[in-house]
C-alpha positions as CSV (number, residue, x, y, z in Angstrom):
1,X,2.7,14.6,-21.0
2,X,-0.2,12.9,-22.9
3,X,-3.3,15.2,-23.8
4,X,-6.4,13.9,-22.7
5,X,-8.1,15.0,-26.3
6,X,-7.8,17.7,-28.9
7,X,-10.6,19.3,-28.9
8,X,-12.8,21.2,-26.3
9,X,-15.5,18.8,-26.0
10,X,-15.8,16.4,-22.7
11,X,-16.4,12.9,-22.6
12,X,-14.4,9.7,-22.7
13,X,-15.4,9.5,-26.5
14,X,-13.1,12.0,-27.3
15,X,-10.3,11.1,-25.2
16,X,-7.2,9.5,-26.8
17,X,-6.9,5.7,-26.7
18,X,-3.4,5.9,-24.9
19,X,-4.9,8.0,-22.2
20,X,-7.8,5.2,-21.7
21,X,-5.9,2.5,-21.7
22,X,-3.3,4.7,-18.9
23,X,-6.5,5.0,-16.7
24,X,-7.2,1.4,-17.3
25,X,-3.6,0.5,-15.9
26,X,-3.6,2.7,-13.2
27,X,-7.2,1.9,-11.5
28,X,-6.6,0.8,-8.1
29,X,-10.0,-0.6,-7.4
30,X,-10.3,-4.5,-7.8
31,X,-14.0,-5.4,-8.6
32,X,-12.9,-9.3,-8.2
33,X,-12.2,-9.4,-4.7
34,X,-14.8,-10.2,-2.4
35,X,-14.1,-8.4,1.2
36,X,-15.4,-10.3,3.9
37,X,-14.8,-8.1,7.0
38,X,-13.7,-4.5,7.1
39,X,-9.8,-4.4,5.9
40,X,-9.4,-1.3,7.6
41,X,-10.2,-0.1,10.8
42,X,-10.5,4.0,11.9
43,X,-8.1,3.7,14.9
44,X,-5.6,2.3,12.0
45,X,-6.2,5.6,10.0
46,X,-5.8,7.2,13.0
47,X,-2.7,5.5,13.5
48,X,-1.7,6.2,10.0
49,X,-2.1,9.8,10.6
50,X,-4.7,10.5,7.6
51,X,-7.7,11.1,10.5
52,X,-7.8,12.9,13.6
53,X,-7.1,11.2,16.5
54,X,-5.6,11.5,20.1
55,X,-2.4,12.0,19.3
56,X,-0.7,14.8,16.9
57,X,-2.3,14.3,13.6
58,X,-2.8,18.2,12.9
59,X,-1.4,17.5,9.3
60,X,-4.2,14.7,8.8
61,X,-6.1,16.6,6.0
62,X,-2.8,17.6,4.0
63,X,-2.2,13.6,4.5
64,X,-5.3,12.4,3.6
65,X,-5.8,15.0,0.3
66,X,-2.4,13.8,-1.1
67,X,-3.1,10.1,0.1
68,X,-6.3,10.2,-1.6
69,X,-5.2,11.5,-5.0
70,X,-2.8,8.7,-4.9
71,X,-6.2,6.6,-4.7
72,X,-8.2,8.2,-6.8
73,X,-10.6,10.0,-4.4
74,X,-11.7,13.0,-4.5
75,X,-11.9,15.7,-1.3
76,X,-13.1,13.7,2.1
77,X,-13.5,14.1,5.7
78,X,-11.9,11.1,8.0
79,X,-14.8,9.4,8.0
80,X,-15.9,9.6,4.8
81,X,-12.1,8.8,3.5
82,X,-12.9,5.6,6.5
83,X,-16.2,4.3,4.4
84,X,-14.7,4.9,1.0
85,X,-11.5,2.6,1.6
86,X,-13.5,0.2,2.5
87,X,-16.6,0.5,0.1
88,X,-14.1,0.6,-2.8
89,X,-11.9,-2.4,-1.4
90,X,-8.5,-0.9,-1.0
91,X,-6.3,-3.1,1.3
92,X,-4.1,-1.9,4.2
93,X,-1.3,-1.9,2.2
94,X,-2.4,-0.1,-0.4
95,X,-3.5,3.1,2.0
96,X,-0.2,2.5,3.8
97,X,1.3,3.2,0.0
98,X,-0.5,6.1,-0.6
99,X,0.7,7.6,2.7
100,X,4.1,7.1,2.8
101,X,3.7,8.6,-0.7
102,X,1.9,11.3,0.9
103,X,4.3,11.9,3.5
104,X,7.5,11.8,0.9
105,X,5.7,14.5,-1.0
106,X,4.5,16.9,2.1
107,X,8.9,16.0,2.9
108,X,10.0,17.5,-0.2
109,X,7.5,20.4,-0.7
110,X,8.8,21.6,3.1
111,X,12.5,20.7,1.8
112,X,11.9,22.7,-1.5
113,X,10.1,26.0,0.6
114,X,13.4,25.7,3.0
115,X,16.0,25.5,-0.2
116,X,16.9,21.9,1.1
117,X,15.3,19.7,-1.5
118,X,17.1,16.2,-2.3
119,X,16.2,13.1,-3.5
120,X,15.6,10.0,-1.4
121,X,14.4,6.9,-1.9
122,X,10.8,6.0,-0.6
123,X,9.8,2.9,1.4
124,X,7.9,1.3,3.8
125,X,7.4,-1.5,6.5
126,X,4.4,-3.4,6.9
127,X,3.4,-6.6,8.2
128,X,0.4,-9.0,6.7
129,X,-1.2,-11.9,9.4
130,X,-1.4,-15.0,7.6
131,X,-4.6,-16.4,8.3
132,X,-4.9,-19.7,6.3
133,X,-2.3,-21.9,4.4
134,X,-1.4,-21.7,1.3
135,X,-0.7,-18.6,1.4
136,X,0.0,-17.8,-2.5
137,X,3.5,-16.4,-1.7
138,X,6.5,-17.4,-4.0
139,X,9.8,-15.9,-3.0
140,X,12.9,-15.0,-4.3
141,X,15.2,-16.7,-2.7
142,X,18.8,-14.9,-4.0
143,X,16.9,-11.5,-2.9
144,X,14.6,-12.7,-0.2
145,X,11.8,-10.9,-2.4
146,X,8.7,-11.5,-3.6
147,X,8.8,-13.2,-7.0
148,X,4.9,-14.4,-7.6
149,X,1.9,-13.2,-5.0
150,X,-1.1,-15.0,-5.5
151,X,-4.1,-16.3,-4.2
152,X,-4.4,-14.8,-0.1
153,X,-1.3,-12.8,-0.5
154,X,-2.4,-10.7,-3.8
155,X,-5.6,-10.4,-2.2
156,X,-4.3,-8.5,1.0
157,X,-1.9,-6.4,-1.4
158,X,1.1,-8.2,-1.8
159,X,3.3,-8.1,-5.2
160,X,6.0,-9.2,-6.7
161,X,9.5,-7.1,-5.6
162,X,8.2,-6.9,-2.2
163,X,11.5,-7.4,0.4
164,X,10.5,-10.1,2.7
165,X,12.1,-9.1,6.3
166,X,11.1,-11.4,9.2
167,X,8.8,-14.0,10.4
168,X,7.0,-14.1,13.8
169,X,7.5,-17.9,15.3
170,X,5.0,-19.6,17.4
171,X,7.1,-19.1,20.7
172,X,6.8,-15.2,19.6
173,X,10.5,-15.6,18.9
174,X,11.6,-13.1,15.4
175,X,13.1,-15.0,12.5
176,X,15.0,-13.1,10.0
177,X,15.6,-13.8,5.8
178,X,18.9,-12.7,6.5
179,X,18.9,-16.3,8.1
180,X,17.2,-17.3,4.9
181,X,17.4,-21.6,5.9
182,X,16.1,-20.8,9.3
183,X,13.0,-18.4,7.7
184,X,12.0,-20.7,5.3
185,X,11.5,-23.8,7.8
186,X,9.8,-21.7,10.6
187,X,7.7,-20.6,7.3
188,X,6.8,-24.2,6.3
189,X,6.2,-25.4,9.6
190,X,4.1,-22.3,11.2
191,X,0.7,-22.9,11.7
192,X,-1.6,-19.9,11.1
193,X,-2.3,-17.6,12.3
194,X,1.1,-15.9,12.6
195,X,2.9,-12.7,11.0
196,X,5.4,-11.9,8.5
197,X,7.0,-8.7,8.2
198,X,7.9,-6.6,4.7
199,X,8.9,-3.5,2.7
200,X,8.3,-2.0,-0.1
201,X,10.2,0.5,-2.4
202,X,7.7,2.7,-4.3
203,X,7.9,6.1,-6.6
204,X,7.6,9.3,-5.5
205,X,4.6,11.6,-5.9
């Protein structure tokens, strides 16, 4: 592990230029993205499981702590982790990241307590509404992955590896990559707004 400094003293003027540039790396805030409506909603937090809601979210602070260290916030109640996910412009996808990192870590500290710890591989589904054309997606099409996300799609927290999985059609009809011909027509010809459906592979805590 990298030490932040060698010496006592506090300040980013002591710390060690590989640790900087690290915390350079690893900001998650984007201070060139302008946010035009609120990217995420409470009853989507709720939904999440990071905030109390009607249904059984009892481990909501444990979610939300770990969640939030993945983000780079400090302690928070729902709302307060609500206004800070959208003052600091974090997408949907990127809180749905830190949760199902979350989630993988609550997993293994229970399956460590309980003497059944393994490894597994983390991922998640989510879907993105696209809203205007062109959308900024470039795909891979021998793994029906993401390859270049610009434009719309980096802006709602797309990136490059992410599996593409289905598309909705206009007749509400589910296209699938695994028909990748089919996909990529209903995908040329779909008028926005419509949805397309993805997952994502990501590192444990």
């Amino acid at each position: 592990a990298l030490k932040a400094n060698t010496t006592d003293k506090i300040g980013i003027e002591y710390c060690a230029p590989e640790i900087i540039r690290k915390a350079l790396e690893e900001a998650q805030i984007s201070r060139n993205i302008e946010v035009e409506d609120e990217e995420i909603s409470y009853q989507q937090l709720q939904d999440m499981g990071v905030v109390q809601g009607n249904g059984d979210h009892t481990g909501a602070a444990l979610l939300r702590t770990y969640a939030g260290e993945w983000l780079g916030l400090g302690p928070c109640d729902g709302k307060q982790f609500h206004k800070i996910v959208n003052r600091y412009g974090f997408s949907r996808i990127q809180v749905l990241e830190a949760v199902s990192r979350a989630q993988h870590r609550i997993s293994r500290e229970k399956e460590t307590t309980e003497g059944t710890n393994k490894d597994e591989e983390v991922a998640f589904e989510f879907a993105v509404t696209v809203t205007k054309k062109p959308f900024g997606m470039v795909m891979d099409l021998k793994s029906a992955s993401i390859k270049e996300a610009n434009g719309i799609a980096r802006k709602l927290g797309l990136r490059e590896g992410d599996k593409v999985l289905e598309i909705i059609n206009s007749d509400n009809s589910v296209v699938s990559t695994k028909s990748l011909k089919e996909f990529l027509e209903v995908y040329r010809d779909a008028e926005p707004p419509f949805e397309i459906f993805f997952s994502r592979k990501v590192n444990p805590l």
